[in-house]
MARDRENDREN-371039 format. One record per residue (C-alpha): x, y, z. Coordinates in Angstrom, 3 decimals. Example, Ala and Ser with C-alpha at 12.3 -4.5 7.8 and 13.67 -1.06 7.14 Angstrom:
// residues 2
<pt><xx>12.300</xx><yy>-4.500</yy><zz>7.800</zz></pt>
<pt><xx>13.670</xx><yy>-1.060</yy><zz>7.140</zz></pt>
// end
This chain:
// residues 137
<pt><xx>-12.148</xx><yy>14.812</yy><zz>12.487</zz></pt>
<pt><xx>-8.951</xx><yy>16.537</yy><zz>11.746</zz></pt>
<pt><xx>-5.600</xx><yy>15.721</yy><zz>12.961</zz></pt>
<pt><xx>-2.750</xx><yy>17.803</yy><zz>12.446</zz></pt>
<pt><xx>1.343</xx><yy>16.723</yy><zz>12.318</zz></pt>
<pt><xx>3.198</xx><yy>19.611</yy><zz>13.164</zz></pt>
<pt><xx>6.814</xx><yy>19.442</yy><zz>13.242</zz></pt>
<pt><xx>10.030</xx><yy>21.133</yy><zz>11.727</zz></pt>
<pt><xx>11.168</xx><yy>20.716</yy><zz>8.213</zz></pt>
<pt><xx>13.119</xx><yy>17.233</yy><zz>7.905</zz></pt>
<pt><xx>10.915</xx><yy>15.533</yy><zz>11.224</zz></pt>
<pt><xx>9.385</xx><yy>12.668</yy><zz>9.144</zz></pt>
<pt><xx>6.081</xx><yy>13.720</yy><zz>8.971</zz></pt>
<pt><xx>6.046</xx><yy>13.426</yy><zz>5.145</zz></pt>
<pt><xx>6.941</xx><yy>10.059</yy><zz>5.855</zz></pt>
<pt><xx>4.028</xx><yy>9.703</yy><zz>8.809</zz></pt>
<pt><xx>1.520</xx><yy>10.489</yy><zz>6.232</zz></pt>
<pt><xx>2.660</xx><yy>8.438</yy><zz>3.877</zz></pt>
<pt><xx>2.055</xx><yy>5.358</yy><zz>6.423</zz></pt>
<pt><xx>-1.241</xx><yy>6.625</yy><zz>7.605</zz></pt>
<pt><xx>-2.623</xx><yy>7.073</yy><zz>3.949</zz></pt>
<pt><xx>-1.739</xx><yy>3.387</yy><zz>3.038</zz></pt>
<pt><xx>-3.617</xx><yy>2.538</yy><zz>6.437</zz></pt>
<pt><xx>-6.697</xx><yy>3.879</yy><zz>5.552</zz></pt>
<pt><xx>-6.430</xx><yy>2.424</yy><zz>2.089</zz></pt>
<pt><xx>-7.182</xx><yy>-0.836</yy><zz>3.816</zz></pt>
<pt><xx>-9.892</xx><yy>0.066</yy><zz>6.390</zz></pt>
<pt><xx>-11.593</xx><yy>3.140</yy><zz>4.123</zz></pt>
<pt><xx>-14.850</xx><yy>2.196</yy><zz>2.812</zz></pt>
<pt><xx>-14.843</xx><yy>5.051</yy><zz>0.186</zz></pt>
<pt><xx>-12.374</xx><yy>6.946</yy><zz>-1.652</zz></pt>
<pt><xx>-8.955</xx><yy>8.992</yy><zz>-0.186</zz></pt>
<pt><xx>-7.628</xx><yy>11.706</yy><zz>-1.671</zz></pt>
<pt><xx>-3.780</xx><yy>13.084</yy><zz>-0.808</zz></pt>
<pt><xx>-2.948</xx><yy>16.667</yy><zz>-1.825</zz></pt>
<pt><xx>0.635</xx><yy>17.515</yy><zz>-2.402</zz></pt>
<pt><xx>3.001</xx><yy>20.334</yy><zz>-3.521</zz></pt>
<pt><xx>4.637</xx><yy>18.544</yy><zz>-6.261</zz></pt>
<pt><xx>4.827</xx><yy>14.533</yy><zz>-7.762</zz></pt>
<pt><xx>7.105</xx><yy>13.530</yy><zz>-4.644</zz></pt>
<pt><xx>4.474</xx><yy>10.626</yy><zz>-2.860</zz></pt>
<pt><xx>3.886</xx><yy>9.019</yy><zz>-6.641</zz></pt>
<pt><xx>5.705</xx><yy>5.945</yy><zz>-5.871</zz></pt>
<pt><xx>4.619</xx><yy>5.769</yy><zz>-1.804</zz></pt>
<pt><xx>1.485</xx><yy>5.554</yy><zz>-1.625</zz></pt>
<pt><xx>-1.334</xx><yy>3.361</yy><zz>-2.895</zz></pt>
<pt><xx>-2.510</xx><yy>3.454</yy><zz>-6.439</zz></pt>
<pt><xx>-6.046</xx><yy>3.514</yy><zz>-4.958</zz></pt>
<pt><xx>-5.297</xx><yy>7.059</yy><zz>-3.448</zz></pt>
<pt><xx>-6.125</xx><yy>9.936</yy><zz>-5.693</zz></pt>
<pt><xx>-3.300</xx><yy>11.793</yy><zz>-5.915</zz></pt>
<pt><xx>-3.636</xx><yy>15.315</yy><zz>-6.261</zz></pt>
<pt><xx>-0.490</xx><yy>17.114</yy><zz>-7.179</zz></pt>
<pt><xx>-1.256</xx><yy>21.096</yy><zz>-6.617</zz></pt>
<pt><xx>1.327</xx><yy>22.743</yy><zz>-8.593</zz></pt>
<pt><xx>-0.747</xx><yy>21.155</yy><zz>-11.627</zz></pt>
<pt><xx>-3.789</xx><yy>23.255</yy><zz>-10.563</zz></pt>
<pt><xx>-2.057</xx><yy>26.493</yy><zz>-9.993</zz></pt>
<pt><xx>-3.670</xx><yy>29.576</yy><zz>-8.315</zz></pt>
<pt><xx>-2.925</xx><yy>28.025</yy><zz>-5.011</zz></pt>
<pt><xx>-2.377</xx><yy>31.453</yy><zz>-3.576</zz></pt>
<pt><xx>-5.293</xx><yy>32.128</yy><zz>-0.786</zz></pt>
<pt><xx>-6.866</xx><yy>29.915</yy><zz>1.292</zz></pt>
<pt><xx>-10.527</xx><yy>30.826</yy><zz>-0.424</zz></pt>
<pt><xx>-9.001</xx><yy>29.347</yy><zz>-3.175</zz></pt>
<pt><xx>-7.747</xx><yy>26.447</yy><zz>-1.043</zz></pt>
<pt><xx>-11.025</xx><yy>25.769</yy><zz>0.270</zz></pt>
<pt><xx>-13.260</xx><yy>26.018</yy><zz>-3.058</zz></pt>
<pt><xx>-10.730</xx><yy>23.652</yy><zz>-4.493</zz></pt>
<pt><xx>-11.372</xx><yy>20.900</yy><zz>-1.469</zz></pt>
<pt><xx>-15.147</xx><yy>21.758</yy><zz>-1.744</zz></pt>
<pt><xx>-14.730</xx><yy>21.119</yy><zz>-5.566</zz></pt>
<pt><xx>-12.950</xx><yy>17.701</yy><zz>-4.718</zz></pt>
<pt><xx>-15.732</xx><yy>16.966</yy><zz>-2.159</zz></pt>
<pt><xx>-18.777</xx><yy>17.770</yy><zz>-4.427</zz></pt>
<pt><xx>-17.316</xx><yy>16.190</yy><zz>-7.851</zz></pt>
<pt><xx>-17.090</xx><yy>12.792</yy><zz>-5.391</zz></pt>
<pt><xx>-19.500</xx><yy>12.322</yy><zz>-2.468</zz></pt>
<pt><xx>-17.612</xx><yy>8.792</yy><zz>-1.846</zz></pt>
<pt><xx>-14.355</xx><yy>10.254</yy><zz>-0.151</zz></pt>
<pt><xx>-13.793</xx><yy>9.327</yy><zz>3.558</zz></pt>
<pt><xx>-10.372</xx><yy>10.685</yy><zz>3.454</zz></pt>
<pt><xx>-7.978</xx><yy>13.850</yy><zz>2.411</zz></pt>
<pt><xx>-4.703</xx><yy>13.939</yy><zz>3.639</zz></pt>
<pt><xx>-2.853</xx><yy>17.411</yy><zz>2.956</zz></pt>
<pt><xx>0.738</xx><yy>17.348</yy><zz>2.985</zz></pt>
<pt><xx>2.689</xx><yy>20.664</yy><zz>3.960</zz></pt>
<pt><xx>-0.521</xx><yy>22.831</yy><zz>3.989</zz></pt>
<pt><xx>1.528</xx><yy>25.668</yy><zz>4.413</zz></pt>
<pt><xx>3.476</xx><yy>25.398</yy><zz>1.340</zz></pt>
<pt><xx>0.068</xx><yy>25.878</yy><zz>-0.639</zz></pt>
<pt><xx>-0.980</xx><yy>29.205</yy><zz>0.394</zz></pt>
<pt><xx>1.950</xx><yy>32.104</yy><zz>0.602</zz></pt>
<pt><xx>2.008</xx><yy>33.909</yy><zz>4.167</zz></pt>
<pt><xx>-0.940</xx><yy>31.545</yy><zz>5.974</zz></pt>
<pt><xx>-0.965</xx><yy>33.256</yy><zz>9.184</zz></pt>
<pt><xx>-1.644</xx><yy>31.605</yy><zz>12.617</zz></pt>
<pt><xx>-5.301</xx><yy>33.137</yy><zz>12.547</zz></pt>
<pt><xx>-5.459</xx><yy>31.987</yy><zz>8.862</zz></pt>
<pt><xx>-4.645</xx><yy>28.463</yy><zz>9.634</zz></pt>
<pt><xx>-6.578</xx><yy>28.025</yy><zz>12.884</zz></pt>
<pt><xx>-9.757</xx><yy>29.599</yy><zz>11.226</zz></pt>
<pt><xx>-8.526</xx><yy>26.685</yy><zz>8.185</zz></pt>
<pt><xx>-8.358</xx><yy>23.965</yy><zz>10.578</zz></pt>
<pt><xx>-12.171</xx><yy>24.922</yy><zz>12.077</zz></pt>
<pt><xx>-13.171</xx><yy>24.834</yy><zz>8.979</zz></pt>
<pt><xx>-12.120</xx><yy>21.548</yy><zz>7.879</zz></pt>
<pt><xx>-13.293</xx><yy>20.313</yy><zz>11.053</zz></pt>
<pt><xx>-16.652</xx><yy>21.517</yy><zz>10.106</zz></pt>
<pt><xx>-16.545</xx><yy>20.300</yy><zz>6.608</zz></pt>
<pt><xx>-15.299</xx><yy>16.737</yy><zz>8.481</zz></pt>
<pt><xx>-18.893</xx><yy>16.599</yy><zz>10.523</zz></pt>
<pt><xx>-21.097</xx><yy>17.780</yy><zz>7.427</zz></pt>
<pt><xx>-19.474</xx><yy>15.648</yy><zz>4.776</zz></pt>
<pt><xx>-18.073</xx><yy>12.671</yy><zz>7.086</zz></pt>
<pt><xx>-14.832</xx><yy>12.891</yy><zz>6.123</zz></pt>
<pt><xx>-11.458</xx><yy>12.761</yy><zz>7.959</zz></pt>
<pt><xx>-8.416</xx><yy>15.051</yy><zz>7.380</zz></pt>
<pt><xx>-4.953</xx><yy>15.086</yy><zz>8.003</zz></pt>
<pt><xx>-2.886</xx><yy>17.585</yy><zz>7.209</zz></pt>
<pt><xx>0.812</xx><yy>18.235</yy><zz>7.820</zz></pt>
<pt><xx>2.487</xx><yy>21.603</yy><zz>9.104</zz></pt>
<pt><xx>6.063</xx><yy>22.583</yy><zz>8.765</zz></pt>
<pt><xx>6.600</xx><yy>24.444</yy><zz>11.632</zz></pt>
<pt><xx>7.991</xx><yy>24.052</yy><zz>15.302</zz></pt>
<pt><xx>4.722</xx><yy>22.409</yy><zz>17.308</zz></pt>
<pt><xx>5.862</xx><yy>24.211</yy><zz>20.596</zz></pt>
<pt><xx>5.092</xx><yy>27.563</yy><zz>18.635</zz></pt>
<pt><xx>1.140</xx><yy>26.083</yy><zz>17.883</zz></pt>
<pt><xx>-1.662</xx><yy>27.768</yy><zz>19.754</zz></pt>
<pt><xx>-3.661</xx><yy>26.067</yy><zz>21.882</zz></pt>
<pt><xx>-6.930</xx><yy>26.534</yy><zz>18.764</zz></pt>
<pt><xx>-4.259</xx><yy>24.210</yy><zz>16.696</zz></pt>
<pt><xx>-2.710</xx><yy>21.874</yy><zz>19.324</zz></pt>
<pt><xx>-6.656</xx><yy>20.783</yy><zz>19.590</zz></pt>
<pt><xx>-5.941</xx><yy>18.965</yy><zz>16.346</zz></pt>
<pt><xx>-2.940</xx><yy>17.166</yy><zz>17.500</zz></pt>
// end
């Protein structure tokens, strides 16, 4: 399952993710994992929640690399359930729409292999999503 929150910058969604990772934290019966740009959600969310703060990692600069680093999460733990992504587009430079929709399958096939949910948030105007993203909404 993936679900995507696309907005504009300033919407809330950074908040909305916040909320929804301190849901699962109570009804999760393995681990969550958050990814973010920077330390921003340190003090939000759960001290269960691995926090994953990106700009510690570094190379962040195609989505290959973006997607070996969540199969390297996803192999180095078999128990996570969860992995909420905030501002995927912030951690890839010039993700375009093809990019991110062939992203989004992606973690929507990971999600039915490896049984585990995603949510990621998109800083972007949802009425300019194609119909291949808006199926995440």
């Amino acid at each position: 399952m993936v679900k995507v929150i696309m907005d504009h910058q300033g919407s809330g969604k950074t908040k909305s993710i916040v909320n929804l990772v301190n849901e699962a934290v109570k009804d999760a019966p393995g681990d969550i994992v958050c990814i973010e740009r920077h330390a921003e959600l340190t003090y939000d969310i759960s001290h269960k929640v691995r926090l994953v703060q990106a700009s510690n990692v570094g190379g962040f600069g195609s989505v290959d690399f973006f997607k070996g680093f969540i199969c390297g999460l996803c192999e180095g733990n078999h128990d996570i359930t969860h992995i909420f992504i905030d501002g995927l587009t912030k951690f890839v430079k010039d993700f375009s729409i093809r990019e991110l929709e062939n992203f989004l399958d992606w973690c929507d096939s990971l999600s039915e292999k490896e049984g585990i949910k995603f949510t990621v948030t998109i800083s972007q105007d949802a009425e300019l999503a194609t119909p291949e993203i808006k199926k995440y909404f």
